[in-house]
C-alpha positions in Angstrom: 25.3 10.7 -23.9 24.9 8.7 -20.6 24.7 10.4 -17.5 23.9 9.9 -14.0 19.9 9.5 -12.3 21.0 13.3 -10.4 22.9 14.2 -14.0 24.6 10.1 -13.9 26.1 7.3 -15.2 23.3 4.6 -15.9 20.8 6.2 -18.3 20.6 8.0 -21.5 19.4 11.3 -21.3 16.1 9.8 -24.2 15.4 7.1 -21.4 12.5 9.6 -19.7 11.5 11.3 -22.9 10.7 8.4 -25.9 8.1 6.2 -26.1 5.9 7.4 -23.3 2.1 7.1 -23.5 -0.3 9.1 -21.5 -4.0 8.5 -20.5 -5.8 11.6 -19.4 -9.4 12.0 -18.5 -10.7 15.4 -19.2 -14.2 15.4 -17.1 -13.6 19.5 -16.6 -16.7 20.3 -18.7 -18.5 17.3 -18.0 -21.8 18.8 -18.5 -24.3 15.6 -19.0 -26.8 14.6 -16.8 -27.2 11.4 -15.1 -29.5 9.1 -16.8 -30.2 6.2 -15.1 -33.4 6.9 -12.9 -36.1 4.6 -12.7 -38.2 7.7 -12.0 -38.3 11.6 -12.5 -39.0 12.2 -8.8 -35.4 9.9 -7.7 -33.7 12.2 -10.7 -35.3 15.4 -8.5 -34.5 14.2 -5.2 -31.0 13.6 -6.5 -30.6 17.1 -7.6 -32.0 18.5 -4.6 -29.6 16.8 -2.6 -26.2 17.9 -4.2 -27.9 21.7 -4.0 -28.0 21.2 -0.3 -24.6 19.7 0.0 -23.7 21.9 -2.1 -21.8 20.1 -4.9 -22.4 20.6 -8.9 -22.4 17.5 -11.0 -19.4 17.6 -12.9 -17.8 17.4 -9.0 -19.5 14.2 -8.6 -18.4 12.7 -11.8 -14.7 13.8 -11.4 -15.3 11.8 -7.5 -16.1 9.0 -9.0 -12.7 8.3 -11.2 -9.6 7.4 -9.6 -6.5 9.9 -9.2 -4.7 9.3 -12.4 -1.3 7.6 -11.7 1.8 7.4 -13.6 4.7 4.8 -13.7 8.1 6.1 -12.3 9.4 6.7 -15.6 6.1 8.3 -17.0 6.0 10.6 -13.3 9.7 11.7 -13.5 9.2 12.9 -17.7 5.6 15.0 -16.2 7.2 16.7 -13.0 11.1 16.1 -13.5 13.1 16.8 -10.5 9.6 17.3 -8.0 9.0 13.4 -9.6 12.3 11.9 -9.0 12.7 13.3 -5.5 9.5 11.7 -4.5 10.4 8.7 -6.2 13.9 8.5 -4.8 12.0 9.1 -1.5 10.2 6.0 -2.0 13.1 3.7 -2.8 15.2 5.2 0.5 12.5 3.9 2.4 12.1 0.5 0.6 15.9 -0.2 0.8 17.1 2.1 3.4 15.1 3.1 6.2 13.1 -0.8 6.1 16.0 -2.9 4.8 13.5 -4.8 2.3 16.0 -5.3 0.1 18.4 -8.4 0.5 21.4 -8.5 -1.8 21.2 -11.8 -4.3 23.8 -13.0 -6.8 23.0 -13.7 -10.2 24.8 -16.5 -11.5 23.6 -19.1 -9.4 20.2 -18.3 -10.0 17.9 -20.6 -11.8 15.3 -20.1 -14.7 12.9 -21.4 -12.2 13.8 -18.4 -9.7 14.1 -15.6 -11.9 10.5 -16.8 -13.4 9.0 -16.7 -9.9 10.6 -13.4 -8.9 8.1 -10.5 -8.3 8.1 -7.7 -10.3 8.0 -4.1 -7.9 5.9 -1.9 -9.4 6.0 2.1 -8.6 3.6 4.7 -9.2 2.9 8.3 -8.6 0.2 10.1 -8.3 -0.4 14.1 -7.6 -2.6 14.6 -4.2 -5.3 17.0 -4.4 -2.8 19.4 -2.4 -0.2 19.4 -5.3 2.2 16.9 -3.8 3.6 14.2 -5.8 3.1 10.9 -4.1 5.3 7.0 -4.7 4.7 4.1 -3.7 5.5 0.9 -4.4 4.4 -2.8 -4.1 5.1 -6.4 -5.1 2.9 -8.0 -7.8 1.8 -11.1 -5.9 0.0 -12.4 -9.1 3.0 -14.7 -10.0 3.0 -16.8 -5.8 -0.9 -17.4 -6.9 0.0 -19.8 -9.8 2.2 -22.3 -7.2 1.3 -21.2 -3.7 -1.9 -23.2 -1.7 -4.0 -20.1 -0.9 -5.5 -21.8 1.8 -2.1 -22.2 3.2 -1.3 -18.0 3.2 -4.3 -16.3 3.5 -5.1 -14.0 6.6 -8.4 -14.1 8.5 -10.8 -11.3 7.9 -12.9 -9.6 10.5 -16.5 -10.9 10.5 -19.1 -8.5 9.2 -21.6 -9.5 11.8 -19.0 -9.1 14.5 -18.2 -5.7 13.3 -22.2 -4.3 13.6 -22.0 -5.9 17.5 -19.0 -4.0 18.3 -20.4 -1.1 17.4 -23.7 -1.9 19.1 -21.7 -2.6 22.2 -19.8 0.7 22.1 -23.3 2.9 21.5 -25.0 1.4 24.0 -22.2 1.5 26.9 -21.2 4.8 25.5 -17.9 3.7 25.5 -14.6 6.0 23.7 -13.4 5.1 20.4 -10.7 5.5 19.0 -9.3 4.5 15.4 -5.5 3.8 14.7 -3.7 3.1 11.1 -0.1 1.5 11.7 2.0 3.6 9.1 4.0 1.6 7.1 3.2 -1.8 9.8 4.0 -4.1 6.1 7.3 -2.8 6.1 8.2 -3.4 9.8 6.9 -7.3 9.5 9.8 -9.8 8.5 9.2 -12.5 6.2 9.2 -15.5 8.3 11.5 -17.7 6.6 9.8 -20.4 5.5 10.2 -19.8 1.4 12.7 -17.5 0.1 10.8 -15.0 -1.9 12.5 -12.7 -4.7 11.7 -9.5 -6.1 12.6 -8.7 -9.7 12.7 -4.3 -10.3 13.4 -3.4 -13.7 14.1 0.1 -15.5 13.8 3.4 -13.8 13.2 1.8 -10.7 16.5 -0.5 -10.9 18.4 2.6 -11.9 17.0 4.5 -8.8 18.1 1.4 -6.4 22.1 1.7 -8.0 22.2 5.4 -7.2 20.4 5.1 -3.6 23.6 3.1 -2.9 26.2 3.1 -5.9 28.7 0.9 -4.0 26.1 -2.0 -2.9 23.8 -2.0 -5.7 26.1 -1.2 -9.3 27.3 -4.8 -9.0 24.1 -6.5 -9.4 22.5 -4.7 -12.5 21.6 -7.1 -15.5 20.1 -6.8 -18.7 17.4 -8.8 -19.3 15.2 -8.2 -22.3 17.0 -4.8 -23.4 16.1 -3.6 -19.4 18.5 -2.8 -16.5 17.3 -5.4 -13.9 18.4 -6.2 -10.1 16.9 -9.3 -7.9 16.6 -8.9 -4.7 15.4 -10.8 -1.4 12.1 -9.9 0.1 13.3 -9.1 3.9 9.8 -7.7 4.9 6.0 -7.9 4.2 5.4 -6.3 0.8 2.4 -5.1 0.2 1.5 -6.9 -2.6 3.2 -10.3 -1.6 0.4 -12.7 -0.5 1.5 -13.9 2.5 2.0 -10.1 3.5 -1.9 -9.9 4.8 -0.8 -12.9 7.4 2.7 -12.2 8.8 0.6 -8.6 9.4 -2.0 -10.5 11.8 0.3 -13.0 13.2 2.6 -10.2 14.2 -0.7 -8.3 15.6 -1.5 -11.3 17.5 1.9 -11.7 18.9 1.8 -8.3 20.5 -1.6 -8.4 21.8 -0.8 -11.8 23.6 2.1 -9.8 25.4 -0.2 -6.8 26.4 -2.8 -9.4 28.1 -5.6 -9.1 25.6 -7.8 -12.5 24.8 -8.7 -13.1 21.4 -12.4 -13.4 21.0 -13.4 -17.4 20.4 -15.8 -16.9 17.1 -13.8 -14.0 15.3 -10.1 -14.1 15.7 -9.5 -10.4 15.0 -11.5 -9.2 18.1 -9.3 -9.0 21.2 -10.7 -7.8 24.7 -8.4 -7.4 28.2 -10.7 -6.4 31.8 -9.4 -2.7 32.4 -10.2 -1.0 35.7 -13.1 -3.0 35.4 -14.3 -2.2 32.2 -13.6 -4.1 28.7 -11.1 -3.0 26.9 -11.7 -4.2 23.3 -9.8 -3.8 20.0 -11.0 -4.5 16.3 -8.4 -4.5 13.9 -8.4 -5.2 10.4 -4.8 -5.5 8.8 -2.6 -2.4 10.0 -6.0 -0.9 10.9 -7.2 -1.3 14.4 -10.8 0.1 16.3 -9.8 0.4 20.4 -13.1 1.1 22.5 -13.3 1.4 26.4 -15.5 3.4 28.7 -13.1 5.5 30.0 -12.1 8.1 27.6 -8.5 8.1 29.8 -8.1 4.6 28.6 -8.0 5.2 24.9 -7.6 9.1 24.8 -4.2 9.2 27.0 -2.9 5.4 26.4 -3.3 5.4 22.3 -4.5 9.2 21.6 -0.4 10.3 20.9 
């Protein structure tokens, strides 16, 4: 019997129940020592250390996997309602909230398109405080095969210039500050010059249609046995390759307006005279590292 996603009209009720595999990683009673030592006083040092942080060894081995994750159709069959809600969230603020999402009509696409569309892939994890966690992201693998990487990659900070900063900042004593730009991806526009399409397929297609019945219904396909919508890439996806650049140039942009000179030898160091200090920021992607001497300058400008 179909139903709809909330009880609805665009999946079978087996759709989140049959073939699903799972991959679990039991390290509970992980009770093994670690064997690589070159000698038995590195093995005891080791040992001594966890006592005095005050860790056991099966912590350390469960901090050194990954959070297991699940696909969107895996997450919602595990935590049901809890799992769609966060995964519902997820697509409201991919299509809603950020407007990634451009409407595209089928027919006229070529073979040509629809092979260089990028898949979205979603997946949910369970944070450490019992939250369920979505999020979602192009697969840029596909723009490597025709797109110059010379022609789309962003500058990265240089290693060297990040140990001077920091020199800098001990030795005038200066206030630090660190600042992550939530969701920065998804408030950069694609700039226009190739049309980039985004392919979402199964649960996540069927999430899209009942975010918005009315604007979405009309473009689900099946391709391969799936439900499948393409889209136009509005905004930055993370995942995209270009995505790393637009971030930067849009960076750039705004520092150019606030006054700030980028540094000559590494073009993601930008400094601005303050009260007759240096004002410097360091940013790497949405990440950025402000540092003045006066605590005011950081604390009150960029503390809220």
């Amino acid at each position: 019997m179909i139903k709809r996603l909330s009880t609805g009209i665009f999946y079978q009720d087996s759709y989140f129940r049959e073939d699903i595999e799972e991959t679990k990683l039991n390290v509970g009673n992980y009770s093994e020592f670690v064997e690589r030592w070159d000698d038995k006083d590195q093995y005891q040092l080791y040992h001594e250390a966890l006592d005095w942080l005050g860790f056991r060894q099966n912590e350390i081995v469960e901090l050194s996997f990954k959070a297991q994750q699940w696909s969107v159709q895996q997450g919602i069959r595990k935590f049901g309602d809890e799992g769609k809600k966060s995964a519902m969230k997820e697509i409201k603020n991919l299509a809603v909230k950020n407007n990634c999402f451009g409407e595209v009509d089928y027919k006229p696409l070529s073979q040509e398109q629809k092979d260089k569309a990028l898949p979205i892939l979603m997946f949910m994890v369970k944070k450490r405080n019992g939250d369920i966690k979505t999020r979602g992201c192009a697969n840029g693998s596909v723009q490597r095969i025709y797109t110059d990487k010379n022609s789309v990659s962003s500058p990265t900070p240089d290693f060297y210039a990040f140990k001077y900063v920091c020199t800098v900042i001990a030795k005038e004593g200066r206030d630090v500050a660190t600042v992550d730009l939530p969701g920065f991806f998804l408030q950069t526009d694609q700039d226009g010059e190739e049309e980039i399409l985004l392919k979402l397929t199964g649960a996540v297609a069927l999430l899209l249609v009942e975010s918005d019945e009315e604007k979405w219904k009309k473009h689900v396909v099946q391709e391969n046995g799936k439900c499948t919508i393409y889209v136009l890439c509005n905004k930055a996806i993370y995942g995209t390759i270009n995505a790393a650049l637009l971030v930067y140039r849009k960076l750039a942009k705004l520092f150019k307006s606030w006054g700030l000179i980028m540094n000559p030898y590494d073009p993601w160091v930008w400094n601005k005279d303050v009260n007759g200090e240096q004002l410097t920021i360091m940013f790497h992607i949405d990440y950025l590292l402000l540092a003045h001497v006066q605590a005011s300058i950081i604390t009150e400008s960029f503390g809220s």
